[in-house]
C-alpha positions in Angstrom: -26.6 1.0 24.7 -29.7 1.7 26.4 -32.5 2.4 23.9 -33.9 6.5 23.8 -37.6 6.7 24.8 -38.3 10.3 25.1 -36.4 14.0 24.9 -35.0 14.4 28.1 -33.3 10.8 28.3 -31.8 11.4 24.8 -30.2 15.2 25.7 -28.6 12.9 29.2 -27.5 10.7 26.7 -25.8 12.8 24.4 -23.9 14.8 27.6 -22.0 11.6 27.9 -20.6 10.9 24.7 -17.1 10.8 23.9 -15.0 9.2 21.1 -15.4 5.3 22.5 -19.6 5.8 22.3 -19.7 7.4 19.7 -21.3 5.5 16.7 -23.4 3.5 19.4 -25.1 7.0 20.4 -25.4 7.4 16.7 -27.1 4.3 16.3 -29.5 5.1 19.7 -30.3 8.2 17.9 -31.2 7.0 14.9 -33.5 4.1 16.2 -35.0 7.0 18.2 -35.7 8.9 15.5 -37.4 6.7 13.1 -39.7 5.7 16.1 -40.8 9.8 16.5 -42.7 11.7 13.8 -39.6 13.2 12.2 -39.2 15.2 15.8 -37.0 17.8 14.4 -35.0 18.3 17.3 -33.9 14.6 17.4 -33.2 14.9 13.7 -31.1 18.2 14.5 -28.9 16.4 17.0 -28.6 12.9 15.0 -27.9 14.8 11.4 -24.9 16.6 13.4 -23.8 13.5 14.4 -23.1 12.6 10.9 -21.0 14.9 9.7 -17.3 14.0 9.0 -15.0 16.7 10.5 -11.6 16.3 9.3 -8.5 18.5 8.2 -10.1 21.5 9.0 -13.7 20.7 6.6 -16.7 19.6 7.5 -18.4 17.3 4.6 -21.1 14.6 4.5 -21.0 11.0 4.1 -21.4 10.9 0.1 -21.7 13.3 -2.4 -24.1 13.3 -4.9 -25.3 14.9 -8.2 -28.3 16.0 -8.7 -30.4 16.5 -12.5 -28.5 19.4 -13.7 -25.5 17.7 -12.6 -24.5 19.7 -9.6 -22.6 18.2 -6.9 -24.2 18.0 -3.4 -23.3 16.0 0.1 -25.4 14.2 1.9 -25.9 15.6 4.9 -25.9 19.0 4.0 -26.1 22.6 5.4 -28.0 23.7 3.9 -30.5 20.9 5.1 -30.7 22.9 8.4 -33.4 25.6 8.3 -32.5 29.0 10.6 -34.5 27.7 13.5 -32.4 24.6 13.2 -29.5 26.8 13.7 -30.9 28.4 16.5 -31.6 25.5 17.7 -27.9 24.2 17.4 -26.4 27.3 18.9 -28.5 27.1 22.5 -27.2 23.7 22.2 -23.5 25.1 22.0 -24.2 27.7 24.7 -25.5 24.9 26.9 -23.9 21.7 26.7 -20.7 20.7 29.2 -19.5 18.2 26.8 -16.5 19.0 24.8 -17.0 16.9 21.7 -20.5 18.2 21.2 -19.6 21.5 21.6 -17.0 20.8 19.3 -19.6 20.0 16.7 -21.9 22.3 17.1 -19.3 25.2 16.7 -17.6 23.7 13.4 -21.2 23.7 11.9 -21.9 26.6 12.5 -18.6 27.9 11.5 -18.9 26.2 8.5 -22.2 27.8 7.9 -21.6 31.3 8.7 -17.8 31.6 9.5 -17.0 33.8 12.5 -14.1 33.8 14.9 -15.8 33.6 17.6 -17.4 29.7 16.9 -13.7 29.4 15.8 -12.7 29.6 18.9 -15.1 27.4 20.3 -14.0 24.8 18.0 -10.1 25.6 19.1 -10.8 25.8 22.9 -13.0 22.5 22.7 -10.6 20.7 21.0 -7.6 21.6 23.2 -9.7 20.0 26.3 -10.4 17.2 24.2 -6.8 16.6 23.0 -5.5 16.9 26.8 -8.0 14.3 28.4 -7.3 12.4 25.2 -3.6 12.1 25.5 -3.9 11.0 29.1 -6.6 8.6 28.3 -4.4 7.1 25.7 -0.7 7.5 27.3 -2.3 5.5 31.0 -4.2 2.9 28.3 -1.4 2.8 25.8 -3.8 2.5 23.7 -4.8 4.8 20.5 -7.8 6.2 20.3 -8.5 7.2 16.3 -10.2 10.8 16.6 -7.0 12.1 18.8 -5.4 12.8 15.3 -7.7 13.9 13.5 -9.2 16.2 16.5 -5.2 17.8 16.4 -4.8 18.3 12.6 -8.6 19.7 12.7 -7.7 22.5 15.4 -4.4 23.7 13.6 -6.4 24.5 10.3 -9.2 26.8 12.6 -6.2 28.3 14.2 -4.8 29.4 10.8 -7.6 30.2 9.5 -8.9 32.2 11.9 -5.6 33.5 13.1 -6.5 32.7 16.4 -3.8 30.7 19.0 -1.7 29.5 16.5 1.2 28.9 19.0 -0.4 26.9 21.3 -1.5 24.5 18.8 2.1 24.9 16.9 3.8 24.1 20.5 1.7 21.3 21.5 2.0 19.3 18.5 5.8 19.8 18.5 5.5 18.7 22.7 3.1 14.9 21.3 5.9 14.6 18.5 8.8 14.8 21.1 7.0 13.3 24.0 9.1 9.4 24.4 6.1 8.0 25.8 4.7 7.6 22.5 7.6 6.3 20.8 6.8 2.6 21.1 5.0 0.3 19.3 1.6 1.0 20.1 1.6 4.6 19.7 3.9 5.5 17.5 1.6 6.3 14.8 0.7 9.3 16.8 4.4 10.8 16.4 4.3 9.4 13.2 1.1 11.2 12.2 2.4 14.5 13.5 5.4 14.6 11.8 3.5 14.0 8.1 1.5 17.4 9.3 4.5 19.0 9.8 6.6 18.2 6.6 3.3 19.0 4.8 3.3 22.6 6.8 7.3 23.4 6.7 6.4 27.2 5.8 5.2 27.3 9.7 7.3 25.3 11.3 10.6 26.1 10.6 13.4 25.5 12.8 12.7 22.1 13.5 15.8 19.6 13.1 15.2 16.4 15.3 12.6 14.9 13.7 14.7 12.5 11.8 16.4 11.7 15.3 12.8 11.1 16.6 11.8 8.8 13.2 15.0 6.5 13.8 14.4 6.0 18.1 11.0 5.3 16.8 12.4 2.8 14.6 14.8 1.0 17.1 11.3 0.6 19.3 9.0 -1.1 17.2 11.3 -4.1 16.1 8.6 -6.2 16.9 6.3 -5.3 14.4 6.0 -6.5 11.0 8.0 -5.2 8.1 5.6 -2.8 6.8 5.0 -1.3 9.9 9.3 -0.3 9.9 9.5 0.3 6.1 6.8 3.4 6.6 9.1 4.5 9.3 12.2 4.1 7.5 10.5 5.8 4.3 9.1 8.5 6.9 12.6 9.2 8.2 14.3 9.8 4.8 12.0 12.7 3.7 12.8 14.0 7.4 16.4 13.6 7.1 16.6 14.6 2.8 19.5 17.3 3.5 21.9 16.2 6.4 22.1 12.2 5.4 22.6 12.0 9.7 21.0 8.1 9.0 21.3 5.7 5.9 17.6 5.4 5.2 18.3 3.3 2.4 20.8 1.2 4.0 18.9 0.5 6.7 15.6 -0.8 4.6 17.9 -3.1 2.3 19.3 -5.1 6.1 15.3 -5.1 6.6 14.4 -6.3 3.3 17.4 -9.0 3.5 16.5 -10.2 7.3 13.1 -10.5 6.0 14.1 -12.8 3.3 16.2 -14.7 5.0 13.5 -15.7 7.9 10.6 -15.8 5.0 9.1 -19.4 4.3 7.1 -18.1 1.5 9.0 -18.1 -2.3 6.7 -15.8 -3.2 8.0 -13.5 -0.1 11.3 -14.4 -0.3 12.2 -13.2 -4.0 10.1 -10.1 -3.4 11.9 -8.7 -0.1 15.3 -10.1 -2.2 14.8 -7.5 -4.7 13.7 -4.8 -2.6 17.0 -5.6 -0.9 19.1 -5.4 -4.2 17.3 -2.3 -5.0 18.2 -0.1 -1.7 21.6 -1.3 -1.2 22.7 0.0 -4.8 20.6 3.4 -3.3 22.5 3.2 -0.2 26.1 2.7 -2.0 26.4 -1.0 -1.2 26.9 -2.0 -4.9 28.7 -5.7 -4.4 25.5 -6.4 -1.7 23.2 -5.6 -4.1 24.5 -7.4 -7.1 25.3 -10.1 -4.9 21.1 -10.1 -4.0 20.2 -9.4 -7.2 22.0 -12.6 -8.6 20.0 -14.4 -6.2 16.6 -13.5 -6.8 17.5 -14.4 -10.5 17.5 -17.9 -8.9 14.0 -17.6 -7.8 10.8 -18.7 -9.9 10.0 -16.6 -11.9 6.3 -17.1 -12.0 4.1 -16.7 -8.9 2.7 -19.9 -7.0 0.8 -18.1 -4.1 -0.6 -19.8 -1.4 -3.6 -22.1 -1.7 -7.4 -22.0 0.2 -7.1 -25.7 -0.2 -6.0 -28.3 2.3 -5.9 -28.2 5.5 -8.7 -25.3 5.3 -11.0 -26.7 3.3 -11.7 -29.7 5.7 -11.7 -27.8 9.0 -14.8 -27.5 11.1 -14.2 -23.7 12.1 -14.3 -22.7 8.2 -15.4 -19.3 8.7 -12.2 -18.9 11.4 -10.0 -20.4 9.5 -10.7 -18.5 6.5 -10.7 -15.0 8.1 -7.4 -16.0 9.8 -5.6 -16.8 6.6 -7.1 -13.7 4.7 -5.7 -11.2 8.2 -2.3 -13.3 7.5 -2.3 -12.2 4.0 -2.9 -8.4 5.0 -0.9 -8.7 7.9 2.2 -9.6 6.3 2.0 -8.0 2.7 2.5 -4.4 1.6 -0.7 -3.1 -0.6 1.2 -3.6 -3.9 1.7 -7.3 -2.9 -1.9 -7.4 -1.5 -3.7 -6.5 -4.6 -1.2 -8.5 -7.1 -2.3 -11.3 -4.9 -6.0 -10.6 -5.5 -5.4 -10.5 -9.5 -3.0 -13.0 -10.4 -3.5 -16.1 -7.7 -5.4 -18.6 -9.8 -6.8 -20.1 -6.7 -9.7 -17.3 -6.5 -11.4 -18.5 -9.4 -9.5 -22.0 -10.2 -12.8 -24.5 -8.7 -14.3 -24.9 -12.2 -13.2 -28.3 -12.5 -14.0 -28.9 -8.6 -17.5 -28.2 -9.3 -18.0 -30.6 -12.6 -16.8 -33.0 -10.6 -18.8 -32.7 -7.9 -22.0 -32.6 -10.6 -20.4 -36.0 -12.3 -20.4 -37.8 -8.6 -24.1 -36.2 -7.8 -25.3 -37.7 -10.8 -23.7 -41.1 -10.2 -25.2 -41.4 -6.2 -28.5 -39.5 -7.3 -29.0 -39.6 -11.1 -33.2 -38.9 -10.3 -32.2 -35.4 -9.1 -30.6 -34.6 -12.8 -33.6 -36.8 -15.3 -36.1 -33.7 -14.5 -36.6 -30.5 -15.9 -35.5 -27.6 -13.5 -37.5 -24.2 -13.6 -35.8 -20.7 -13.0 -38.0 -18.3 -11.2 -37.4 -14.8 -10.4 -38.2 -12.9 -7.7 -42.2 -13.4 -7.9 -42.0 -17.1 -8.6 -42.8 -16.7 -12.1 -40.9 -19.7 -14.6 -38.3 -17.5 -16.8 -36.9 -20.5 -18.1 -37.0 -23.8 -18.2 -33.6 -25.9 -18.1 -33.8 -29.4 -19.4 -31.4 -32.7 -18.9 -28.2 -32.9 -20.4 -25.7 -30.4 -20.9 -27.6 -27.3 -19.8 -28.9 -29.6 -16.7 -25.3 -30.1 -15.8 -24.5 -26.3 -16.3 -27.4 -25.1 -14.2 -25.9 -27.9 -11.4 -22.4 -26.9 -12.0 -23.2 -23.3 -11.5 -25.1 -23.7 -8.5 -22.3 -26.0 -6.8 -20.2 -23.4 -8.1 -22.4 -19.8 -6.1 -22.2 -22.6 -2.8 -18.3 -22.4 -2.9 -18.1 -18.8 -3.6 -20.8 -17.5 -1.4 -19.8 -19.7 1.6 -15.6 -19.9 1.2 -14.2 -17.2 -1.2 -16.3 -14.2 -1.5 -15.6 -14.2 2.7 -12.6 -14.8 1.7 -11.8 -11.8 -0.6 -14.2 -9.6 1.4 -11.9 -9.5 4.4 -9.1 -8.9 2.6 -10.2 -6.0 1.1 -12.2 -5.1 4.3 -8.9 -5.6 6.6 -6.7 -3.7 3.5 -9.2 -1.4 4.0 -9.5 -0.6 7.9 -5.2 -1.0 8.4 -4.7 1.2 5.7 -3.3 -0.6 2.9 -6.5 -0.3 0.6 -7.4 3.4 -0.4 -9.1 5.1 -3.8 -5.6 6.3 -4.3 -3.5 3.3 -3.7 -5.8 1.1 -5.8 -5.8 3.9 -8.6 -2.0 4.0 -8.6 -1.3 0.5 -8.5 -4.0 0.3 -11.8 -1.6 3.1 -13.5 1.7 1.7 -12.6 1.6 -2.0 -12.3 -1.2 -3.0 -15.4 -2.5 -2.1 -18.8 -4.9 0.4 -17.7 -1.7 2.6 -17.5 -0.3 2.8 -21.2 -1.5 5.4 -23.1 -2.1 3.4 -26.2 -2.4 0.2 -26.8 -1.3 -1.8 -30.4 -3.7 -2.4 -33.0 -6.3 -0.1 -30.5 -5.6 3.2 -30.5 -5.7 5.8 -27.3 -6.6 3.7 -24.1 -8.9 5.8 -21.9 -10.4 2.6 -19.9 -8.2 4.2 -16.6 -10.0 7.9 -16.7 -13.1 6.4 -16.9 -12.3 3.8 -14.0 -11.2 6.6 -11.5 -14.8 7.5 -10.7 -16.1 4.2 -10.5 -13.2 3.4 -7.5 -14.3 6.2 -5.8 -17.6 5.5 -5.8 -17.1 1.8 -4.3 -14.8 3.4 -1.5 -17.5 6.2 -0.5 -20.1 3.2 -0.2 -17.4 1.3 1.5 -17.1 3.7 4.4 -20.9 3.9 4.5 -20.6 0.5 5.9 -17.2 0.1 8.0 -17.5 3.5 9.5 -20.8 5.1 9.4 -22.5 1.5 10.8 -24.7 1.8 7.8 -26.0 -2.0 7.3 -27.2 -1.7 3.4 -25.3 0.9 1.3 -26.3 1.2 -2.3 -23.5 -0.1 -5.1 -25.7 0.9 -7.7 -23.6 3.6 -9.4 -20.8 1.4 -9.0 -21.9 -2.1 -9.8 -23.8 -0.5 -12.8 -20.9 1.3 -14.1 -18.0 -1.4 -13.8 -20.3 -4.0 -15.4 -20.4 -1.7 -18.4 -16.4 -1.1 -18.6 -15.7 -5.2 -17.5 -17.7 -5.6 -21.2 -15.9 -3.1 -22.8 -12.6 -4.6 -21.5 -13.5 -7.5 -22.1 -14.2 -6.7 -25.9 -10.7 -4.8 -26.2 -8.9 -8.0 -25.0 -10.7 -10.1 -27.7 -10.4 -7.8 -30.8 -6.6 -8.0 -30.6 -6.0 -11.7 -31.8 -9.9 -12.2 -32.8 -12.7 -10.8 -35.4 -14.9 -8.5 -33.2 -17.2 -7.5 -35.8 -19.9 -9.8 -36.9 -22.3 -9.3 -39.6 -26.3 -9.6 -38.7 -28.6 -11.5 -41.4 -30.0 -8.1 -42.0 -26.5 -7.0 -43.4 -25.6 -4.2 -40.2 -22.4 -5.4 -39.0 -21.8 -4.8 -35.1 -19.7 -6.2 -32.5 -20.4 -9.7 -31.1 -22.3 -9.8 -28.4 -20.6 -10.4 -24.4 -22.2 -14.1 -24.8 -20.5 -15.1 -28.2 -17.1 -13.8 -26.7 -17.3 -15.8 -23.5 -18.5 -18.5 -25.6 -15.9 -18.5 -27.9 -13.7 -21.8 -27.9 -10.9 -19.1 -29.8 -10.6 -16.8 -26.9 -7.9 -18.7 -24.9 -6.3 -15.6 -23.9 -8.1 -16.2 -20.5 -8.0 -19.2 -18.5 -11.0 -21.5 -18.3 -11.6 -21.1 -14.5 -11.8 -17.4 -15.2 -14.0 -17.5 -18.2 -16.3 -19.5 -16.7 -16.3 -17.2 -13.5 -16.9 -14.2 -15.7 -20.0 -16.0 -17.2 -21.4 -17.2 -13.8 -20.8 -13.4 -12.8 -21.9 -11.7 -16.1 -24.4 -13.8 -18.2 -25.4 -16.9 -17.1 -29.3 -17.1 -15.2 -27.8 -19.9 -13.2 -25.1 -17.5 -12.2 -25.3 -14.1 -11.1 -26.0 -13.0 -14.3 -25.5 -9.5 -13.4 -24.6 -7.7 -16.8 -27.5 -9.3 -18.5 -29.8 -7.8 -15.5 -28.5 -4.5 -15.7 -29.0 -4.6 -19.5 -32.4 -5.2 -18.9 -33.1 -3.3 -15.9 -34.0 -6.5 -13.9 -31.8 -5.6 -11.2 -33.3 -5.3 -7.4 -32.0 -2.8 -4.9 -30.8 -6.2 -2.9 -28.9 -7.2 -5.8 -26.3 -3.8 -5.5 -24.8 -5.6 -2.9 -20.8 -5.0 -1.4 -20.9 -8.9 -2.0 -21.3 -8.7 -5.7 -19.3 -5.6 -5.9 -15.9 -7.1 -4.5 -16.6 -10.1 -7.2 -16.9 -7.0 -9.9 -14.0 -5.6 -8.2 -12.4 -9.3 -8.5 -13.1 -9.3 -11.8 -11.4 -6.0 -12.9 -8.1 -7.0 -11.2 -8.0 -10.0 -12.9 -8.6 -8.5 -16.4 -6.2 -6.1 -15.9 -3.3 -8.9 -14.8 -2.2 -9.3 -18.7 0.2 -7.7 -20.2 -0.8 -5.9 -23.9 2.6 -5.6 -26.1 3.3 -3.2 -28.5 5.2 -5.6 -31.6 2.5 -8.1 -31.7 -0.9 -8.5 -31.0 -0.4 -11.3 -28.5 -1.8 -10.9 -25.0 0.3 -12.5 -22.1 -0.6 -13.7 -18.6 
């Protein structure tokens, strides 16, 4: 993208975007901007820009709180002055460009809503959705703001009661349209008919659509499984009174195929019971006993696949590790996705890899461990001084041990999240739900605790990560702030923590001056008694937590030694790590034993 040097190149500029430039005009305009003196106008036309318009609202990137605890959005409204506005509505008047006039109209609606910007924002968007739809039918390829432009129009049309039917008819003429029932742009139809069920008060009549989901369904055979089972799933709420199709029927021969032509163990006993499960739904009760005999045949326990191998001694690393963790994604449902994340041992089992590695080092080059080693923060000042022996060896064994996470696994666990995230099969809500139904953060009480309330409080912290998340995958934001976030889930990782040892151990400790208090988050990972945890994971919660040859993040927060390039989306997906993992165990209610 050419870079903006004055006014007149920046409004030529802006007359030619359209949904493919978008965030690179963004970008131009924001480089532009900091180079001026705040030149209002350039802020006017970049802070529109950066508004998310969706589902009929118009809201900011994140939303804050201010000191009396009010909720605000960043951008805001009310950040324009009247001559802004003005200023915005000549630009509305003026401009030939449909997507800018689209967005000039739905802030000024939004500010002062009028029919008449309403219909700016309808007729815009219907020229935009027609040049769209050939753009994407003579590419067949999707482009990702034809949706949302669609849904956005029908919400001003019913709000504003103005040309309802013509946005009524021409999502019902994209939904019926075969050209986008194939397995590139099926999502579209797809999309369209979750609007629809969601609106069935206004569009009544319509009885194909489960015809539509199951042609859909014959097309895209070549796609993975998850890609049919949202189909199939689709389909069944479309077809819930006239049973034309067996939904269910149909996603136990997937599940089955699927385990049949599986490799993985793992995979094979998980599409086996998803089998056994829809073919008892579906009627087929021998087929499903039958399966269900089978997967008791399977392990029981899971043995995922390893980083190790092949991988680890490959010169393309970096390739070879994004590739496996887009495998993982690729061929996983999000329940399956984020079990992986919290129970593989692999993640966090290179403990012993890293002593060893420190044993050999001080075999081939004993000099480098017979010295004292300083630890300096930020400003080169000594904060401590580590000596030979063992807290030489933990200081080495720590560093050996940030190499291997920095350079193979946090990448690692990064782009899974980040693919999870941008394929949809990572969300605030799916993460929240799998947190309630599949772990202890669910129960309501928990034995020899009392009420559990650790899954309220986490809800907020989630959707704090996600709004930073987008910041960055989105919004081409390079340094977004985890500070909320990585503050906050250090806190209830300690409190967890501290639940999960007072069930089999003595919490409270008494001080010499007789006040009796909990143990501190050092004595508990330092207990040799709290073997409820594996030893890879201990030690990666203390390299993470409280070690100064680690991270040592919660004793940095504590103390407010924390800088801003320390609230990183690096250490926040090893806090996030962290969570899932103390959430794998299973708390019972007859004993107080804690099982992995």
């Amino acid at each position: 993208m050419k870079e903006i040097t004055n006014l007149d190149e920046m409004y030529n500029v802006l007359e030619e975007i359209n949904t493919k430039n978008f965030s690179d005009i963004k970008n131009s305009l924001k480089n532009f901007l900091m180079k001026t003196a705040e030149n209002r106008k350039i802020w006017c036309e970049y802070t529109c820009l950066l508004f998310r318009i969706a589902n009929g609202e118009l809201k900011g990137l994140l939303v804050c709180e201010n000191e009396n605890k009010e909720k605000f959005s960043i951008p805001n409204l009310d950040d324009f002055t009247e001559d802004d506005l003005k200023y915005i509505e000549k630009r509305m008047e003026n401009t030939e460009n449909d997507l800018l006039k689209l967005r000039y109209s739905t802030i000024l609606c939004n500010k002062y809503p009028h029919v008449d910007k309403a219909k700016i924002i309808i007729d815009s968007s219907g020229n935009l959705i027609c040049n769209l739809e050939q753009e994407i039918l003579q590419n067949n390829k999707i482009d990702s703001f034809f949706l949302i432009i669609i849904i956005n129009s029908y919400r001003y049309s019913f709000k504003f009661n103005y040309d309802k039917d013509r946005i009524k008819s021409k999502i019902i003429d994209l939904i019926n349209n075969k050209s986008f029932w194939n397995k590139d742009l099926y999502l579209i139809p797809c999309g369209l008919i979750e609007h629809v069920l969601s609106e069935k008060k206004n569009f009544k009549g319509i009885d194909n659509l489960n015809d539509i989901c199951w042609n859909i369904y014959k097309n895209i055979q070549s796609l993975n499984i998850w890609n049919k089972i949202k189909v199939l799933e689709l389909g069944k709420k479309c077809d819930s009174k006239s049973h034309k199709y067996n939904w269910k029927m149909e996603l136990g021969k997937l599940y089955e195929k699927e385990m049949e032509e599986s490799e993985d163990p793992n995979l094979k006993a998980y599409h086996c019971l998803n089998a056994s499960v829809n073919y008892k739904k579906a009627g087929k009760i021998r087929q499903s006993e039958d399966l269900l005999k089978k997967y008791r045949e399977f392990p029981q326990e899971f043995k995922y696949s390893t980083l190790y191998g092949e991988i680890e001694h490959t010169p393309e690393l970096i390739e070879e590790i994004i590739a496996y963790a887009d495998s993982i994604v690729e061929q996983n449902e999000p329940t399956f996705i984020l079990m992986y994340l919290m129970k593989d041992p692999r993640l966090t089992e290179y403990y012993e890899n890293s002593l060893s590695f420190v044993e050999k080092s001080k075999e081939d080059f004993p000099l480098l461990h017979i010295f004292p080693i300083a630890l300096r923060d930020e400003n080169g000042f000594v904060i401590e001084k580590i000596n030979p022996g063992i807290d030489g060896d933990n200081h080495a064994t720590m560093e050996y041990y940030n190499w291997l996470i920095k350079f193979i696994y946090l990448p690692f666990i990064s782009r899974i999240i980040n693919t999870s995230y941008i394929t949809g099969k990572l969300s605030p809500k799916i993460i929240l739900e799998f947190l309630r139904d599949k772990t202890w953060l669910g129960l309501d009480e928990i034995h020899n605790v009392g009420k559990n309330d650790f899954l309220s409080m986490i809800v907020p912290i989630i959707n704090n990560y996600f709004q930073e998340f987008e910041l960055t995958y989105l919004y081409n934001i390079p340094a977004p702030h985890f500070s909320l976030f990585i503050d906050s889930l250090i806190l209830k990782i300690e409190g967890i923590l501290k639940l999960i040892y007072g069930i089999d151990n003595e919490i409270k400790e008494q001080k010499e001056n007789g006040v009796i208090q909990d143990k501190s988050l050092n004595k508990i990972l330092e207990d040799e008694n709290f073997d409820f945890i594996p030893e890879d994971e201990i030690f990666f919660l203390k390299y993470l937590l409280i070690d100064k040859s680690g991270l040592n993040l919660r004793n940095k927060v504590a103390h407010s030694l924390m800088r801003k390039e320390d609230y990183n989306i690096g250490n926040a997906n090893l806090l996030l790590l962290a969570l899932l993992k103390l959430c794998s165990f299973q708390l019972y209610f007859n004993d107080k034993t804690v099982k992995k």
